[in-house]
C-alpha positions as CSV (number, residue, x, y, z in Angstrom):
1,X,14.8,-0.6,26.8
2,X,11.5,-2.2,26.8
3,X,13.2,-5.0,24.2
4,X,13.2,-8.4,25.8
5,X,9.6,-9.2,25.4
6,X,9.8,-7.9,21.9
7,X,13.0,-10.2,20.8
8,X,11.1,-13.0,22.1
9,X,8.3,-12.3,19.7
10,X,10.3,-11.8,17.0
11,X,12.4,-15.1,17.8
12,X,8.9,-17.2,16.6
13,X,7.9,-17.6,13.2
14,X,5.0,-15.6,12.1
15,X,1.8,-17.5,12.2
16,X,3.0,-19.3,15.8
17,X,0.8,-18.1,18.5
18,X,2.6,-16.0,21.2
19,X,2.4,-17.5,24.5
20,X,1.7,-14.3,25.9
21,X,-1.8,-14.5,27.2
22,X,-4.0,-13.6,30.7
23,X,-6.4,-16.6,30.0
24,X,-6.8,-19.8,32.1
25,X,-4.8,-22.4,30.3
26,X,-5.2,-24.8,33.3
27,X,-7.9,-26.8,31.0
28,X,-8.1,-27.4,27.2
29,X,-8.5,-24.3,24.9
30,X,-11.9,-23.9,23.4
31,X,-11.4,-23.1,20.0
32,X,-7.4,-24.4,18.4
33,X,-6.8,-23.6,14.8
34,X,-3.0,-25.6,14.1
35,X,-1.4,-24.6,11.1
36,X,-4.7,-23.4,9.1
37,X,-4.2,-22.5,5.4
38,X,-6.8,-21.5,2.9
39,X,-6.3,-20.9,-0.8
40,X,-8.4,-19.5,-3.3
41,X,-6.7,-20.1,-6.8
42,X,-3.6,-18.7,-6.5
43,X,-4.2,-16.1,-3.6
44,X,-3.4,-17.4,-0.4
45,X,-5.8,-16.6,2.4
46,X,-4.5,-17.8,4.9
47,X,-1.0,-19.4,5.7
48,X,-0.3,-21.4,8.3
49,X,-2.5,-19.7,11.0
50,X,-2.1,-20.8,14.4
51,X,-3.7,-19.6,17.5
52,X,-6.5,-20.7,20.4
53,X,-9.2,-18.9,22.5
54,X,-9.5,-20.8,25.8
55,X,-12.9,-20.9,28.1
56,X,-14.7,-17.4,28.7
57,X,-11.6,-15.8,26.8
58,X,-11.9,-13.2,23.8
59,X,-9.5,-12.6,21.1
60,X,-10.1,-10.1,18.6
61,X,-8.4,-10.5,15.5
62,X,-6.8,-7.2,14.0
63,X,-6.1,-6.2,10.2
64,X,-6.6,-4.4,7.5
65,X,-9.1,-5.4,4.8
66,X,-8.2,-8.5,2.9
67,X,-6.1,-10.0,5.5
68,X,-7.8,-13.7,6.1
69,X,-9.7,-12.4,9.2
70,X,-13.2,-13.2,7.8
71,X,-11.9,-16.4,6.0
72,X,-10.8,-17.7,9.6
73,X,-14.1,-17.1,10.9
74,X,-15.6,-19.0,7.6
75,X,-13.6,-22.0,8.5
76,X,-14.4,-22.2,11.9
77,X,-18.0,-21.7,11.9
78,X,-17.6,-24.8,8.9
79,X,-18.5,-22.5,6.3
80,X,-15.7,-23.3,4.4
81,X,-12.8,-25.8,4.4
82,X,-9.5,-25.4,5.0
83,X,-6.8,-26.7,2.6
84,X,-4.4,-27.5,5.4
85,X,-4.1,-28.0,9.1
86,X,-6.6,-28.9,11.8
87,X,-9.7,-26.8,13.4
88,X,-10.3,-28.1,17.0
89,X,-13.4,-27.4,19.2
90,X,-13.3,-28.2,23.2
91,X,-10.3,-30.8,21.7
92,X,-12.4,-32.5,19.4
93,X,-11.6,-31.9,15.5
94,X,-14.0,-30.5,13.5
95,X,-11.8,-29.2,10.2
96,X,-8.7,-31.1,8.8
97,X,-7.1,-34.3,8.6
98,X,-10.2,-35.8,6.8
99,X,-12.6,-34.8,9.1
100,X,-14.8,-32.1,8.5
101,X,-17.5,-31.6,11.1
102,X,-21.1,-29.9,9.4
103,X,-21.7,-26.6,10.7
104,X,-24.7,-27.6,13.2
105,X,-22.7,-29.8,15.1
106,X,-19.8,-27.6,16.3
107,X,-21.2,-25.4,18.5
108,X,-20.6,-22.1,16.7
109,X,-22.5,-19.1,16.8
110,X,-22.5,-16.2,14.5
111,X,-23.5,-12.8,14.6
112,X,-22.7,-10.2,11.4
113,X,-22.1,-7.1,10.6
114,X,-26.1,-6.6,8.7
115,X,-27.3,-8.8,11.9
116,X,-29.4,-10.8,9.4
117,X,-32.6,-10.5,11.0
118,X,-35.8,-12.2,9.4
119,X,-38.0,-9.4,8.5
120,X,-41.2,-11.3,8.7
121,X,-40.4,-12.9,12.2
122,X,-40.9,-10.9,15.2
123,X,-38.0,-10.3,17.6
124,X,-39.0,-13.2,19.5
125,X,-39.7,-15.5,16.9
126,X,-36.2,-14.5,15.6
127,X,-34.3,-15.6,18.5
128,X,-36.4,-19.2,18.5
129,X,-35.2,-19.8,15.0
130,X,-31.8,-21.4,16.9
131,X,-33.6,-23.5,19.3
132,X,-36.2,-25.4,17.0
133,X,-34.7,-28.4,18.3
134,X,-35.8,-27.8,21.7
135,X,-40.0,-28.0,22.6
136,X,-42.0,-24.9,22.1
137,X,-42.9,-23.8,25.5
138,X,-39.2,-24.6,26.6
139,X,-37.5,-22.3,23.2
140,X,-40.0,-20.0,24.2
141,X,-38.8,-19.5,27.5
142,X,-35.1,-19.9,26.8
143,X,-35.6,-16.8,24.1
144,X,-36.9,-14.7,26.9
145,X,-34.2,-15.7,29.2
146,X,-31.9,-14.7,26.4
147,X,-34.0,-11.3,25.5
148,X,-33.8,-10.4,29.3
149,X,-29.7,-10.4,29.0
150,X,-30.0,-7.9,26.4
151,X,-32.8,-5.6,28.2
152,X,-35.6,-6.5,25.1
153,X,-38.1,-8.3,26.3
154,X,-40.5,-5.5,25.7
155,X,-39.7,-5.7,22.3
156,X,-40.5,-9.0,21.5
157,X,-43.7,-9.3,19.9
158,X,-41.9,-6.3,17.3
159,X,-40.6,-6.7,14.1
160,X,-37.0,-5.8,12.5
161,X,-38.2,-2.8,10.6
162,X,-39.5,-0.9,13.8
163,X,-35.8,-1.3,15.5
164,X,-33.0,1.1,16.6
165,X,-29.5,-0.1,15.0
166,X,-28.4,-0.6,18.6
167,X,-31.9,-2.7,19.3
168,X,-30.8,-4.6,16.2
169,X,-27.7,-5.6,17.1
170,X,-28.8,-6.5,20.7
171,X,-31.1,-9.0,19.2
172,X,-29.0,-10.3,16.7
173,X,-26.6,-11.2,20.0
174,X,-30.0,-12.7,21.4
175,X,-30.3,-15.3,18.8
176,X,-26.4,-15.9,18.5
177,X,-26.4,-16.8,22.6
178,X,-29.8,-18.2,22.4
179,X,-28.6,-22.2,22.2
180,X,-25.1,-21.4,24.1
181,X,-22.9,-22.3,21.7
182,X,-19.0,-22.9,23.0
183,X,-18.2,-19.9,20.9
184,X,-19.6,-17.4,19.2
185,X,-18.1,-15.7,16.1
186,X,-18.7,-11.8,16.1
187,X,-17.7,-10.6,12.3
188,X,-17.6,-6.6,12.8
189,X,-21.2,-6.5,14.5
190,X,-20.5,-2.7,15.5
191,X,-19.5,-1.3,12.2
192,X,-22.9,-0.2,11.2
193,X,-23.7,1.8,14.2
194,X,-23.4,5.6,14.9
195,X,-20.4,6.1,17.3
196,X,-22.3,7.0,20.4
197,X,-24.5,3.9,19.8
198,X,-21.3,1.9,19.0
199,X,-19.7,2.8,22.0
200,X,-22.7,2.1,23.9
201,X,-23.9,-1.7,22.4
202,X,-20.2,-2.7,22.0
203,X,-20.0,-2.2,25.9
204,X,-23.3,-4.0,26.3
205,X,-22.3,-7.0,24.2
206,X,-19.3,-7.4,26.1
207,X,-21.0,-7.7,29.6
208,X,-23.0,-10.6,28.1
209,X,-20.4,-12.4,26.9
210,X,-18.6,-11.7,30.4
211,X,-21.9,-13.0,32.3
212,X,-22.5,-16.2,29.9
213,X,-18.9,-16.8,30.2
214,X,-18.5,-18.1,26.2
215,X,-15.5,-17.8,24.3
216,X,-15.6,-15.2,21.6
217,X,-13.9,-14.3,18.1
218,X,-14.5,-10.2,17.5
219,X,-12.8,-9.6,13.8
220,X,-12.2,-6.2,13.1
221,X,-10.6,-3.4,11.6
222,X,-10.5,-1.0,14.6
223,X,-7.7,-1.0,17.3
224,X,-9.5,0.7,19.3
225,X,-12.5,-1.7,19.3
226,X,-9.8,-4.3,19.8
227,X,-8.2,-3.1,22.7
228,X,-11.6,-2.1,24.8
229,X,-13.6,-5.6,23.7
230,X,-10.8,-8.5,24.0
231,X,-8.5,-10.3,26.2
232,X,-5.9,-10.7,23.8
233,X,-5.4,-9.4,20.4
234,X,-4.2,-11.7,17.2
235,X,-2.9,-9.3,14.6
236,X,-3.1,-10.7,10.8
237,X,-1.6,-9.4,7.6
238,X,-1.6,-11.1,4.1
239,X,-3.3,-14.2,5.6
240,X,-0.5,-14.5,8.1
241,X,-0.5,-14.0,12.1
242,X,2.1,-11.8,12.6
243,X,1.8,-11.5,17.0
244,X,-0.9,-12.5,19.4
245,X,-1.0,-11.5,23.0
246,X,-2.1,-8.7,25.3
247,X,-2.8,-5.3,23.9
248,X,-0.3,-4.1,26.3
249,X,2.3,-6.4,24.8
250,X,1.1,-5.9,21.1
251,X,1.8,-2.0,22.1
252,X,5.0,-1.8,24.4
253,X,6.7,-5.1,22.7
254,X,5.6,-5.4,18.9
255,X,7.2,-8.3,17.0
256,X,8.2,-5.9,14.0
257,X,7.6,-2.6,12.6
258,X,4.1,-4.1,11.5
259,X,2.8,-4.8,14.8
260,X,4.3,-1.1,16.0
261,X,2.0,0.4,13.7
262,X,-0.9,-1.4,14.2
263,X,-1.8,-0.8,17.7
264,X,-0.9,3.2,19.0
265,X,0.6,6.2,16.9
266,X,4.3,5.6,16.4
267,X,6.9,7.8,14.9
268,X,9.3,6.1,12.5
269,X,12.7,7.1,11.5
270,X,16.5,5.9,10.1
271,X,19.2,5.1,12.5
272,X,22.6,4.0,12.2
273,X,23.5,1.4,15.2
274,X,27.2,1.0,15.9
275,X,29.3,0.0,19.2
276,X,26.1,-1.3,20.8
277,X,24.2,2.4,20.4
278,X,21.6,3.7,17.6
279,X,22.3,7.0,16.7
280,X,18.9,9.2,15.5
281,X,17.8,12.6,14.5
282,X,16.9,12.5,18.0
283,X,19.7,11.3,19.8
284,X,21.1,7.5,20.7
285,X,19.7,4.5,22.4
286,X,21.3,1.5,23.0
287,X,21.1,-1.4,20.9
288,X,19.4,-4.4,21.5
289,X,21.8,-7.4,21.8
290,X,19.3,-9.5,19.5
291,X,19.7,-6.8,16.2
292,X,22.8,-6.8,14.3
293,X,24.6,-2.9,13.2
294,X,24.1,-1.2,10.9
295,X,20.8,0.5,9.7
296,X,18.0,0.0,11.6
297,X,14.2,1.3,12.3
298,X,13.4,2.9,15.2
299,X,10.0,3.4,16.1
300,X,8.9,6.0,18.8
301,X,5.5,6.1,21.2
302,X,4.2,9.2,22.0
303,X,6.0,8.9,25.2
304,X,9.4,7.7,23.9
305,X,9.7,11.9,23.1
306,X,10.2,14.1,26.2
307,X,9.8,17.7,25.6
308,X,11.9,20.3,27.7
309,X,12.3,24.0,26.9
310,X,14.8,25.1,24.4
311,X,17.3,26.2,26.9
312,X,17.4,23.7,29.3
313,X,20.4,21.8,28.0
314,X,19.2,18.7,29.0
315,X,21.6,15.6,27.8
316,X,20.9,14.0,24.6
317,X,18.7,16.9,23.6
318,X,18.3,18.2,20.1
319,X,16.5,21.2,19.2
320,X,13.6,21.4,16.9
321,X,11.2,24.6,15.6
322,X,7.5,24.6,16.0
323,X,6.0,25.0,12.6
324,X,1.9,25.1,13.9
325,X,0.0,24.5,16.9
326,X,-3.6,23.1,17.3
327,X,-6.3,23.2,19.9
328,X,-6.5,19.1,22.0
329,X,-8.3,20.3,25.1
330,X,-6.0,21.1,28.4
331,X,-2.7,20.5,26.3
332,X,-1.5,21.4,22.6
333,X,-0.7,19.7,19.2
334,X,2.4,20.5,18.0
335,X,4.1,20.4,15.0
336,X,8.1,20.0,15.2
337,X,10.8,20.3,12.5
338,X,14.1,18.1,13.5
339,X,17.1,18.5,11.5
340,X,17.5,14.9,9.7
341,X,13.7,14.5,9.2
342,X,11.7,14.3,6.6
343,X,8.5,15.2,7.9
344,X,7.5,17.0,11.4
345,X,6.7,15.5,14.1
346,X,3.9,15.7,15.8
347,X,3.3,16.3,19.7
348,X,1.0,17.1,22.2
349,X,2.5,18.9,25.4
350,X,1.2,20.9,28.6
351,X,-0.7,24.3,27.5
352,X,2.7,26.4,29.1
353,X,5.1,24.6,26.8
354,X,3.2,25.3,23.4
355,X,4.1,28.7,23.2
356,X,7.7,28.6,22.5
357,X,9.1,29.2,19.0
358,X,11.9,26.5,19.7
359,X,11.4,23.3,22.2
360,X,14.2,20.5,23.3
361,X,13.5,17.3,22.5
362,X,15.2,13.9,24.5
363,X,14.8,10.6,23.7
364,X,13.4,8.2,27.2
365,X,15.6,5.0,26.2
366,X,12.8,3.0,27.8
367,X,10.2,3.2,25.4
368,X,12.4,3.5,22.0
369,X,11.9,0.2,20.3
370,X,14.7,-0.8,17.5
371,X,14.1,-3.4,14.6
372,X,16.1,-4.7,11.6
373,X,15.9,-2.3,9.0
374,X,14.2,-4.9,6.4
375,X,11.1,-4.9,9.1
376,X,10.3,-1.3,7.7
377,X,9.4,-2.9,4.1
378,X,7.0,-5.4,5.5
């Protein structure tokens, strides 16, 4: 089973950052937040938050609405202050411990999710606001430079009302780049844009920040978004950090049932462990050494489910009834009901299996993943 990764996580504390991670740590990280907490009367924002982005990496932090991702990105970019811990910036504090850097200094850029463009200032004119401390002719060239990397130099002598969404947004990246700051905060830039044009700008943004090589912050709701745009994925819940690392890890070793959830469809279910095996609805598993008996959540990737026919008596197999099939292109969606389950489960299999009244079903012990049966409440 695909567990040892997964104990590891789940041996840290939440709000530690996993150590997990494909960037270069051969130098000092970028961006450090250590033990960041942020409270706003008696709601608690943030809670101990730990985590870095090192040079040229991206990190896109994951959650739900509400869960401290935007007032991470306040506190970095020195728009607010954080109550405890310490906000470091190419190893130099900028937040905590008395110090708190102004928001000019720090080498932050931001881009948002309206792109706050100045109506009354052309394109151009827009991406010089960020360099007025550099002489005319040279902002003037630097914005170009910066325009060029985002294919708009034609457009700059126009103004924000006579823009596409996606020319928008490109612009808005523009001005964020224009003074290279060490990194740039991105606070759900694509969110506004149809989804052709999303898919298309959001791949677009991420070859400039691959080019420029700057360190990057993407918050956002979307796993998807997360797992196409970043390096490494920090997922957040109620202010805390429950796992960072690859989206590989995040999917095949999640630190709790949270984490399962968050990034791929999962199946959840009861299961009893005893004598160092989990039984299921679907069969048994072994138990991981790290999770004491007795009930426990099992959690299931679409691949953790192998399909057979009905007859084939395959070992471990349990039979289930197909209640409704659906149209996905060369294979089908089905609907299964298991004895033991509440609801059906839903599969997709090869076009010559979805005919079949009745199918097998066998657990692959390699992708079942087993937690403590508290980690289902979180």
């Amino acid at each position: 089973m695909l567990q040892r990764d997964r104990n590891a996580a789940a041996d840290r504390s939440e709000g530690e950052e996993a150590p997990d991670t494909p960037r270069d740590r051969t130098g000092p990280a970028r961006l450090e937040l250590r033990a960041v907490s942020r409270r706003y009367g008696r709601s608690l924002a943030l809670d101990g938050v730990s985590l870095s982005v090192g040079p040229g990496e991206i990190l896109a932090v994951l959650g739900d609405s509400g869960c401290g991702k935007s007032t991470l990105l306040r506190l970095v970019a020195g728009l607010d202050r954080p109550d405890a811990g310490e906000i470091r910036i190419d190893g130099r504090a900028v937040a905590g411990g008395g110090r708190e850097e102004p928001p000019e200094s720090r080498g932050v850029g931001l881009m948002f999710q309206d792109y706050a463009l100045f109506p009354h200032l052309t394109v151009l004119a827009n991406v010089r606001f960020g360099l007025r401390h550099l002489p005319g002719a040279t902002a003037r060239t630097v914005a170009l430079e910066r325009l060029a990397e985002v294919g708009l130099v034609a457009r700059a002598e126009s103004y924000p009302a006579t823009l596409s969404g996606g020319e928008a947004q490109r612009v808005a990246l523009a001005r964020a780049l224009a003074p290279r700051p060490r990194v740039l905060l991105l606070d759900e830039p694509f969110s506004n844009l149809d989804f052709g044009t999303r898919e298309r700008v959001r791949a677009d943004t991420l070859g400039v920040l691959r080019q420029a090589g700057i360190s990057a912050i993407l918050v956002t709701h979307d796993a998807a978004e997360a797992v196409e745009f970043a390096d490494r994925i920090a997922l957040m819940r109620a202010g805390r950090l429950i796992q960072c690392g690859s989206a590989e890890t995040l999917y095949r070793a999640p630190a709790n049932v949270v984490a399962a959830r968050a990034l791929g469809e999962v199946v959840e279910m009861a299961g009893r462990a005893a004598s160092g095996r989990v039984t299921t609805p679907l069969g048994t598993c072994p138990l991981p050494a790290s999770i004491p008996e007795g009930a426990v959540r099992v959690c299931l990737r679409p691949e953790a489910i192998r399909v057979v026919p009905a007859d084939e008596d395959a070992r471990g197999q349990v039979t289930g009834s197909v209640l409704r099939r659906a149209f996905a292109g060369p294979n089908r969606r089905l609907d299964v009901a298991v004895a033991g389950l509440d609801a059906p489960l839903r599969l997709t299999v090869p076009q010559e299996q979805a005919d079949a009244e009745t199918v097998g079903l066998c657990l692959v012990e390699d992708h079942v993943l087993v937690f403590p049966e508290e980690d289902g409440t979180v």
